[in-house]
C-alpha positions in Angstrom: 0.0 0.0 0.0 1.4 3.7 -0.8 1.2 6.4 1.3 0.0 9.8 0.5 2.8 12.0 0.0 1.2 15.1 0.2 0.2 14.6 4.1 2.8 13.0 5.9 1.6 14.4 9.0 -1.6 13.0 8.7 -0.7 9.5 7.3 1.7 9.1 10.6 -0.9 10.4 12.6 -3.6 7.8 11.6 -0.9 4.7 11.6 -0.2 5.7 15.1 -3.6 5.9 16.3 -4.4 2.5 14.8 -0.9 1.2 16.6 -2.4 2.5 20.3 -5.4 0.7 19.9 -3.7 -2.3 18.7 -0.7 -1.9 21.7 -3.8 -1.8 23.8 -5.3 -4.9 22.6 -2.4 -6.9 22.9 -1.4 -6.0 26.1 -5.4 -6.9 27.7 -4.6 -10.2 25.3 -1.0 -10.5 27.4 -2.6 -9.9 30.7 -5.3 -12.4 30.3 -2.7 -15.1 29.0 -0.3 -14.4 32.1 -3.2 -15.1 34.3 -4.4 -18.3 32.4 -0.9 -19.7 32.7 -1.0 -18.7 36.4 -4.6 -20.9 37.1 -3.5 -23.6 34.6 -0.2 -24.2 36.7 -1.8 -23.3 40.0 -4.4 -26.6 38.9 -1.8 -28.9 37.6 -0.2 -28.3 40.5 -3.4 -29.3 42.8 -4.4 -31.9 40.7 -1.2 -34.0 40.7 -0.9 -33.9 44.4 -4.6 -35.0 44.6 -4.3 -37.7 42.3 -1.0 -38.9 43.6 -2.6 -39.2 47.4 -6.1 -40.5 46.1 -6.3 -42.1 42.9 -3.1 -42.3 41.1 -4.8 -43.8 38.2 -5.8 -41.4 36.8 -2.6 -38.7 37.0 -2.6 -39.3 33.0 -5.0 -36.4 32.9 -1.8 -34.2 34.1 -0.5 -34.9 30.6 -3.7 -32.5 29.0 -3.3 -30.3 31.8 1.0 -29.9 30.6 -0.3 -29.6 27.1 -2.3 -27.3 28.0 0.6 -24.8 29.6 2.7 -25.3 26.6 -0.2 -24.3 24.5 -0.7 -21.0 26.7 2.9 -20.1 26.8 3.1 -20.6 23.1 0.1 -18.3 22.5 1.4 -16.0 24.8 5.0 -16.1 23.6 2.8 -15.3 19.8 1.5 -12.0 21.4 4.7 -10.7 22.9 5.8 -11.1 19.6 3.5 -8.5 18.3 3.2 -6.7 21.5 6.7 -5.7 20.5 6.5 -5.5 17.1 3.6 -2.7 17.8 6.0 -1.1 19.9 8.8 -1.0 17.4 6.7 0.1 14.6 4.8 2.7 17.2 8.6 4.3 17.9 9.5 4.4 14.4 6.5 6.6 13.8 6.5 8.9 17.0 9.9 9.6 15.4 8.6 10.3 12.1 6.2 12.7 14.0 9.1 14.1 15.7 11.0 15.3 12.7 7.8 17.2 11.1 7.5 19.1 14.5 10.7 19.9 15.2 11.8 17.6 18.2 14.0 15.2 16.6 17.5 16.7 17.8 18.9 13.9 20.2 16.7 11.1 19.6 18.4 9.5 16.4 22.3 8.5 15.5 24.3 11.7 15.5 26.6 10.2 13.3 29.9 11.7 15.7 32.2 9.0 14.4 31.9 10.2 10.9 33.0 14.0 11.9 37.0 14.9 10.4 37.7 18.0 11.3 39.9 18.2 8.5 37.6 17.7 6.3 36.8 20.8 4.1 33.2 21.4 5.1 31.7 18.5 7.5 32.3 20.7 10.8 31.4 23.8 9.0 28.0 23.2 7.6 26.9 20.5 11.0 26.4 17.3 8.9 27.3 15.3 12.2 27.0 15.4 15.6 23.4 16.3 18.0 20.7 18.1 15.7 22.8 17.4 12.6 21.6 17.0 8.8 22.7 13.2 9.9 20.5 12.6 12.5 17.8 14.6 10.8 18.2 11.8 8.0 19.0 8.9 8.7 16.8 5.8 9.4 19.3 3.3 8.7 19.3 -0.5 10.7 22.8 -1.5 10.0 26.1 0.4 10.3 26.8 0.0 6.5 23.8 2.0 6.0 25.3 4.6 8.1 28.5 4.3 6.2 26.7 4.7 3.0 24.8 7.7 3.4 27.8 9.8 5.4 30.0 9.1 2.7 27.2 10.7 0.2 27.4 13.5 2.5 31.1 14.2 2.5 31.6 13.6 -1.0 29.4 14.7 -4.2 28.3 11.8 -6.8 28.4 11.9 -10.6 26.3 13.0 -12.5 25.0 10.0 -13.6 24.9 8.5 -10.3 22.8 11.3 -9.1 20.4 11.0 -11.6 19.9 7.4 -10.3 19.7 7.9 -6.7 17.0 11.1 -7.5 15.0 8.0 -9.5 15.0 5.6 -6.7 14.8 8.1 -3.8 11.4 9.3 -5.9 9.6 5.8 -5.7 10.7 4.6 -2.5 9.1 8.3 -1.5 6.0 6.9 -1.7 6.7 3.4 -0.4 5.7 4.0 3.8 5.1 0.3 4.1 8.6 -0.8 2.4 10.5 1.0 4.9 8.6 0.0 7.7 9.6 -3.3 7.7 12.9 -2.2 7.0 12.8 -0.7 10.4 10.9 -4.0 11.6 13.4 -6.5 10.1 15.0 -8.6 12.7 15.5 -8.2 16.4 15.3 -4.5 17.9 18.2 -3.7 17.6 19.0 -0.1 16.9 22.3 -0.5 15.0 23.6 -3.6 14.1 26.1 -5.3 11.7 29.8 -4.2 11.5 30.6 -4.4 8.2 34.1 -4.1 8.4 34.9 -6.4 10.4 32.5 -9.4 8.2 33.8 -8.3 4.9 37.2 -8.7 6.5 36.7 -12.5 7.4 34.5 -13.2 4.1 37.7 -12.2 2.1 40.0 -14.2 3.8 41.8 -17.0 3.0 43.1 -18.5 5.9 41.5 -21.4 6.9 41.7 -24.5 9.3 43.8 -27.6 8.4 41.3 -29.1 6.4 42.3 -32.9 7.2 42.2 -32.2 10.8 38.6 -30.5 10.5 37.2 -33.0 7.7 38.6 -36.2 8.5 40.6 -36.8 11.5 37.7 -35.0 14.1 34.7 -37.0 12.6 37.1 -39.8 12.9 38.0 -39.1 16.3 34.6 -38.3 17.6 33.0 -41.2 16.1 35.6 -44.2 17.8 34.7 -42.4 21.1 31.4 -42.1 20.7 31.5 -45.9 20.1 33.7 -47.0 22.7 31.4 -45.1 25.0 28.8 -47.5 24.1 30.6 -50.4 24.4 31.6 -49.6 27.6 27.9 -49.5 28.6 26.9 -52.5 26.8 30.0 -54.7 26.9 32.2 -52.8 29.8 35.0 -52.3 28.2 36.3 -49.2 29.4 39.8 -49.5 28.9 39.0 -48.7 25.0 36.5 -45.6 25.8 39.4 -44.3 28.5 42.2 -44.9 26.2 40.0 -43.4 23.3 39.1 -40.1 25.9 43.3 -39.8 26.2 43.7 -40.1 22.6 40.7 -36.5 21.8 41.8 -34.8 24.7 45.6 -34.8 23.7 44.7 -34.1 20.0 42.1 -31.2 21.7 45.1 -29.7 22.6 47.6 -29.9 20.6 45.0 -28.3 17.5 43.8 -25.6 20.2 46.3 -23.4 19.1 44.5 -23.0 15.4 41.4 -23.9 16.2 40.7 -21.4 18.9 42.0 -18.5 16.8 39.9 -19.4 13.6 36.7 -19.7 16.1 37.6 -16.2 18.2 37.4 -14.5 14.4 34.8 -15.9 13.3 32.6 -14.9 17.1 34.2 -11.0 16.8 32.9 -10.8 12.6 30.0 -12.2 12.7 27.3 -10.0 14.7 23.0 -9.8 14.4 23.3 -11.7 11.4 19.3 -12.3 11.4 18.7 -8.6 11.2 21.5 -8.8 7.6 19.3 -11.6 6.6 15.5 -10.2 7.3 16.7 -6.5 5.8 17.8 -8.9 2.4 14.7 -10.6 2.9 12.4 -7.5 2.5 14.6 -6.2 -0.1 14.1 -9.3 -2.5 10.3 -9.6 -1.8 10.0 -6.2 -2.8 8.8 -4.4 -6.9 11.0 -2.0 -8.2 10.8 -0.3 -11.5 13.9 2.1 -11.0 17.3 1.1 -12.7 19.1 2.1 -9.3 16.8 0.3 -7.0 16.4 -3.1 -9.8 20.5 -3.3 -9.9 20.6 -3.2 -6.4 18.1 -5.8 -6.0 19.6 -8.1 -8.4 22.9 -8.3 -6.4 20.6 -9.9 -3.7 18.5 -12.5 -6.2 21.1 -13.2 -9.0 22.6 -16.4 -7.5 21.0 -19.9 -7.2 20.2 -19.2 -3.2 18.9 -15.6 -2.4 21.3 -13.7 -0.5 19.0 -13.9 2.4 19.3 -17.7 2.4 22.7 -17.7 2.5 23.2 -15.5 5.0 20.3 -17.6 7.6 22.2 -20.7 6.5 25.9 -18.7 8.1 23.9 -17.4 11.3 22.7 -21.0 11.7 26.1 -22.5 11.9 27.6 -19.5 13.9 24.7 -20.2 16.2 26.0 -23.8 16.7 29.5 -22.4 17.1 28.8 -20.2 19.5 26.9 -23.1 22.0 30.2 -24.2 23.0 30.0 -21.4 25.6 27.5 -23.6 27.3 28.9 -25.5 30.2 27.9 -28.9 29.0 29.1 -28.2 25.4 32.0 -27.1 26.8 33.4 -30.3 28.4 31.8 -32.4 25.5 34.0 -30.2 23.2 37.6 -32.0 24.9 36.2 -35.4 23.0 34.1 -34.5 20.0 35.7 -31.4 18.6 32.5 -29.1 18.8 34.6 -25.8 17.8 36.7 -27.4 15.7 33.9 -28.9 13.1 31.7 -26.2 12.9 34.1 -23.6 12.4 35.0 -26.2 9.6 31.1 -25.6 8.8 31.6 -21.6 8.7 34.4 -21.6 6.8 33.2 -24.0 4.2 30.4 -21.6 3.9 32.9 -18.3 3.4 34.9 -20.4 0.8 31.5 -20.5 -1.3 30.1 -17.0 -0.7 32.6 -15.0 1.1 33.4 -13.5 -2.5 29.8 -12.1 -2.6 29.2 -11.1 1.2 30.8 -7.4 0.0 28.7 -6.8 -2.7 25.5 -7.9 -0.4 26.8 -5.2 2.2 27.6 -2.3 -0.4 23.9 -3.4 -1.3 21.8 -2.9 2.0 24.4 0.1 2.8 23.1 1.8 -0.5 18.9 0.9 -0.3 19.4 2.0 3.6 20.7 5.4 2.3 18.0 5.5 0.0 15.5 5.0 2.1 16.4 7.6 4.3 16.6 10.3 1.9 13.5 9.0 0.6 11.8 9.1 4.1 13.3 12.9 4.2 11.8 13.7 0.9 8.2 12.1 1.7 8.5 13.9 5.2 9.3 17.2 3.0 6.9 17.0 -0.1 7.5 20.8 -0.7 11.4 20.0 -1.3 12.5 20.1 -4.6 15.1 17.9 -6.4 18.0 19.8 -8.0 18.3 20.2 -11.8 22.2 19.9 -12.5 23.8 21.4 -15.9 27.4 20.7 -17.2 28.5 24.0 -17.8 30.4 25.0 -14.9 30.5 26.7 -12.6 26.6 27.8 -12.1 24.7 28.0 -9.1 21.1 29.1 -9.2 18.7 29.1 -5.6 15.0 30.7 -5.6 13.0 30.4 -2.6 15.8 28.2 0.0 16.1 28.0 3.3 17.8 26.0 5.5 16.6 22.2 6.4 17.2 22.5 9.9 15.2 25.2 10.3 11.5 24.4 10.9 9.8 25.7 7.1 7.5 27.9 9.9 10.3 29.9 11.0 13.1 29.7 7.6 13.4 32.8 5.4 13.6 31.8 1.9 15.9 33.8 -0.3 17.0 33.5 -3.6 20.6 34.3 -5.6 22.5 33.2 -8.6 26.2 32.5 -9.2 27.7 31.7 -12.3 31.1 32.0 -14.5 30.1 35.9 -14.2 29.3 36.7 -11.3 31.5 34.4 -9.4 30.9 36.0 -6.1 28.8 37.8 -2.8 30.2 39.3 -0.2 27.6 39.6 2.3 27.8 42.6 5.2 25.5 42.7 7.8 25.5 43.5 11.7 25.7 40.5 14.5 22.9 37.9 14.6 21.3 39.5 11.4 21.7 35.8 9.8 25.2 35.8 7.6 26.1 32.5 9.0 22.8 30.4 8.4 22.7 32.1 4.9 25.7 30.4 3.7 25.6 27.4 5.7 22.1 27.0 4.0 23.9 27.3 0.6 26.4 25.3 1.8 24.1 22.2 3.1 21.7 22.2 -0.1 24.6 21.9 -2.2 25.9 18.7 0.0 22.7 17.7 -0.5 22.1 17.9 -4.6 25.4 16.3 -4.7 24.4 13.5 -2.6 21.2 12.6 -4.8 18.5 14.3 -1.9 16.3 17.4 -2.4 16.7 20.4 -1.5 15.0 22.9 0.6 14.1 25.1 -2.3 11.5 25.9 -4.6 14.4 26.0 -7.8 18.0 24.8 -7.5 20.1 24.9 -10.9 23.6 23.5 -10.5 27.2 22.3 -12.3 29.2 20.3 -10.1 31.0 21.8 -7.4 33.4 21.0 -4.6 31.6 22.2 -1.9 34.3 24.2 0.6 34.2 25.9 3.7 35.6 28.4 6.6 32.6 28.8 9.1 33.3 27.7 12.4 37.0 26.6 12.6 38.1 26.0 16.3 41.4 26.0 17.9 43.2 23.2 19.4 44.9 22.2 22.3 46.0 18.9 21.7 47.4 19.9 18.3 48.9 22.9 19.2 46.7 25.3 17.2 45.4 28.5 17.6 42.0 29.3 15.9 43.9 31.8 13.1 46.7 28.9 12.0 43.4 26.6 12.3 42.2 29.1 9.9 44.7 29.3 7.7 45.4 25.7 7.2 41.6 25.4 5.9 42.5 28.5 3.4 45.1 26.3 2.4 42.9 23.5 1.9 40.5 25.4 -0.4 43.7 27.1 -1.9 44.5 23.5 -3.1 41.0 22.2 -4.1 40.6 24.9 -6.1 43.3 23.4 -8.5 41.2 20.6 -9.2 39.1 19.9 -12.2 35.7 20.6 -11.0 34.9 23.9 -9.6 34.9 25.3 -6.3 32.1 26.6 -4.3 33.6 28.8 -1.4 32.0 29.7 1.6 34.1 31.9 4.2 32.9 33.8 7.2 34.3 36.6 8.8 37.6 35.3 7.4 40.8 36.1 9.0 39.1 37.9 12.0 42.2 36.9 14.1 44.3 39.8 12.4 44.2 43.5 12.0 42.3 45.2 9.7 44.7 46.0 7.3 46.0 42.2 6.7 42.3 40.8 6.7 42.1 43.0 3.9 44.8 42.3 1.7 44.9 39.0 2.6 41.2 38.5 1.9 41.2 39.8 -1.8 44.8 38.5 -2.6 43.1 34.8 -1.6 39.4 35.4 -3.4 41.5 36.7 -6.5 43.0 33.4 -6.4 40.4 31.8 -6.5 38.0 33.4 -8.9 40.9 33.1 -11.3 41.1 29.8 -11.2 36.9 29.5 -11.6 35.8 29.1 -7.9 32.2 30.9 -7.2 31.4 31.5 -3.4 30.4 33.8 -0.5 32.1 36.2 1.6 30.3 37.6 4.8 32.0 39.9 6.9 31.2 42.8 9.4 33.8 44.7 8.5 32.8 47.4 5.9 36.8 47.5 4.2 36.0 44.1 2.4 32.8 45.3 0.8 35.6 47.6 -1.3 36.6 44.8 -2.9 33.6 44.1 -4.7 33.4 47.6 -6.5 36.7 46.7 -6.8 35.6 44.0 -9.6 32.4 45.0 -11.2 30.3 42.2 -12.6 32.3 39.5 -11.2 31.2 40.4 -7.7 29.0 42.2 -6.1 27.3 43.4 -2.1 24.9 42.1 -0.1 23.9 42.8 2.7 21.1 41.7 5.7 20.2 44.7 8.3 18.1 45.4 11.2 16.2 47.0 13.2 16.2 48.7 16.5 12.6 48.8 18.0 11.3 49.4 21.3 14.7 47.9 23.5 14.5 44.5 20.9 16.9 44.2 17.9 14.3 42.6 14.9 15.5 40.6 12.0 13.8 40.6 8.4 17.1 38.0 7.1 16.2 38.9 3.5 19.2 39.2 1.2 19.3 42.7 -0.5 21.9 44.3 -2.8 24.5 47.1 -1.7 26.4 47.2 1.7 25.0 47.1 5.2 24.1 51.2 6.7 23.4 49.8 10.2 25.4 48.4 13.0 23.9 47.0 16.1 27.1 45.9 18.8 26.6 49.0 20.3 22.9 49.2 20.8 23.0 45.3 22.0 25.7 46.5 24.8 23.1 49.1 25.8 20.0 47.5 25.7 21.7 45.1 28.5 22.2 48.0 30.7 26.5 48.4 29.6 27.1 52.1 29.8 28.7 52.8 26.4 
């Protein structure tokens, strides 16, 4: 069943009501089930006592009366089952809810493993970390989903690729019901699968001694299994102790590679059943886009589906991993437990392991998918990007932010292209400099990853997105926050040299020096740049770089945003508008807080 995607709101709204009233059910269904098992036990219990004392012919009526119990538990054990599943599936909505009305920040994956500071604009434009673009996205299950959609963040696609991922991210839009059993596949489990460290076992090629794991323990385990029973039929123990002496020795003298093998396989191989229900849902699934077919395929184009194969590895990993039990334990010194089924396991990775990295790139790229496409159903009024090759060209109407609730965002509009190649934007404290660009900055990550946009039109060429926004010091490494500054100038200096065009965004750049120097130093390093074909903003509160615009007609030009000073309360319009900023408002805030200036 598809969703409507022009009422998100309302289709979450509705799917949650129906979830309370089925969370309620079950749990009155739960209740009454927990009190049947209590009477059923309470008159087993009664009954055997009074038919042992009085008439112990008749105790074969306790076997109904134990059928009975295992009958309740199982139906109980049934609605547990879907008591949790309602609550899983009544989460993943209240979240859903959450992002429309703005209380999302802090209840999803921040992503803070993915955050490099030297990166040239992750820090800058908040892709990671609390209340980040990540969080605000992402839905995935697995950590390769993760993976997936922070590297579309941190580095743009082709083309070509984008064009694909816009296609699939359009008609999973609409599929609600597909991505809610993604979110349902497997146990709870918020974030499972490593895929590092599995694709690192399935590729390689070490492998226990195969005579040792396919002969000689079968062997072994078979004679003393048999001597055991002749030395409960016949008595001849001498055989079944002499046969114990001959495993144990050969237990440990193997331990050394069979405990290894078994420790890698235990550390690689984590919530396999969630890898194989998220494959599961994926096969099962129609798709008519090229992206979302060819992604499927990987997962159906063998004899076995990839789901399959992966329930047949958790199976014997499962089995591997009972010798933890005490009993298994001690029966592993004779009969070789670990040793023959992590034979089993890697049997199994010399026949797929070539395939288990494609089957993880897979589910890392439909889990990406889905949670753009989850973004773009939550935000029908987004818009996706229309790219052009001739370079460089940035055109915006009507964008905002996306972290900005669309109640409160501004909208403005501005165009960038092998003319004008750049804005440098004045403007008092507060009046919205930053958010402007980090808003040009963020809609760009996001054309480039394949998502909409928060915008009514976006035109684009390729661009490598760069940035100088909110560079910190550091005292581990020694830096202060104007050589921090200057390294990422250097950084920018350097992908500017590279084929596709640059997309600058700098604020208040070299504020750490005098006037003078952040003057020269700020048009020698923009010259640079536009020479070389960069486009990009400049925002500033000093007035002595808006000369450097009139300083280059029609390549650049001012901007400013202003304010105003009413009744005590600085007020904000954060509309874009052409020429250089009249107003200033550091001294008015010092006085409005009672500072005698």
């Amino acid at each position: 069943m598809e969703s409507k995607l022009d009422d998100p709101a309302g289709e979450y709204g509705r799917r949650l009501n129906a979830l309370v009233a089925e969370q309620e059910h079950l749990a009155r269904r739960s209740r009454l089930f927990g009190l049947a098992k209590l009477i059923s036990i309470t008159v087993t219990v009664v009954a055997a006592v009074v038919l042992a004392k009085y008439d112990p012919g008749y105790l074969y009526i306790l076997f109904a009366l134990v059928a009975l119990i295992v009958l309740l538990f199982a139906l109980h054990e049934r609605t547990l089952v879907s008591l949790r599943r309602c609550t899983r599936l009544k989460a993943f909505y209240e979240r859903g809810q959450a992002r429309l009305n703005g209380t999302w920040a802090g209840g999803g994956q921040p992503g803070d493993r993915f955050l490099d500071p030297a990166h040239p604009y992750a820090r800058d434009l908040d892709l990671f970390g609390k209340g980040s673009m990540f969080e605000l996205l992402s839905t995935a299950r697995t950590r390769a989903g993760e993976e997936t959609l922070a590297a579309w963040l941190l580095a743009p696609a082709a083309m070509e690729e984008i064009a694909g991922r816009q296609s699939a991210i359009e008609e999973l839009r609409s599929k609600l019901d597909f991505r809610e059993q993604l979110a349902l596949a497997g146990e709870d489990i918020q974030i499972g699968v490593r895929p590092d460290a599995l694709i690192a076992w399935s590729e390689e090629t070490v492998r226990l001694n195969p005579t040792l794991a396919r002969i000689v323990a079968p062997v072994l385990t078979a004679l003393w299994v048999l001597n055991l029973l002749a030395w409960g039929v016949f008595g001849w123990y001498q055989a079944a102790l002499l046969m114990s002496l001959v495993n144990l020795l050969v237990t440990y003298r193997t331990r050394a590679q069979v405990d290894p093998s078994a420790a890698a396989i235990e550390a690689a191989m984590h919530d396999l059943d969630l890898l194989a229900a998220i494959f599961r849902q994926i096969e099962r699934q129609s798709f008519t886009s090229s992206k979302l077919i060819d992604l499927q395929t990987i997962l159906t184009s063998g004899k076995i589906p990839a789901s399959e194969v992966i329930s047949k590895l958790n199976r014997r990993v499962t089995w591997l991993e009972s010798n933890d039990n005490m009993f298994v334990k001690f029966a592993d010194l004779f009969i070789f437990w670990t040793a023959q089924w992590t034979a089993a396991v890697e049997a199994w990775r010399a026949q797929y392991g070539r395939d288990v990295r494609g089957w993880i790139d897979a589910v890392g790229e439909m889990e990406a998918l889905c949670s753009l496409a989850g973004y773009a159903y939550e935000n029908p009024a987004d818009t996706f990007p229309q790219f052009v090759e001739h370079a460089p060209h940035l055109e915006m109407e009507g964008f905002a932010h996306p972290l900005i609730p669309r109640s409160r965002a501004v909208a403005n509009d501005f165009k960038l292209d092998d003319h004008l190649q750049m804005l440098i934007i004045s403007g008092p404290n507060m009046a919205g400099k930053s958010t402007f660009i980090r808003s040009v900055g963020v809609n760009a990550v996001l054309a480039q990853a394949g998502a909409p946009v928060r915008a009514r039109k976006m035109i684009l060429s390729p661009l490598a997105v760069t940035a100088s926004i909110c560079i910190l010091d550091s005292l581990q490494g020694g830096l202060s926050r104007f050589y921090a500054e200057i390294m990422r100038l250097k950084l920018i200096d350097e992908q500017s040299r590279g084929a596709i065009p640059v997309l600058f965004l700098l604020d208040e750049l070299l504020s750490g020096t005098n006037s003078h120097d952040r003057r020269v130093g700020t048009e020698s390093f923009v010259h640079t740049l536009l020479a070389r074909g960069a486009i990009g903003l400049v925002t500033t509160h000093d007035l002595a770089l808006a000369e450097i615009a009139e300083q280059m007609p029609g390549q650049a030009a001012n901007f400013h945003f202003e304010d105003t000073f009413e009744n005590g309360e600085l007020r904000f319009n954060y509309r874009l508008t052409p020429g250089v900023v009249s107003t200033a408002n550091a001294l008015k805030l010092m006085r409005s807080v009672g500072l005698a200036v």
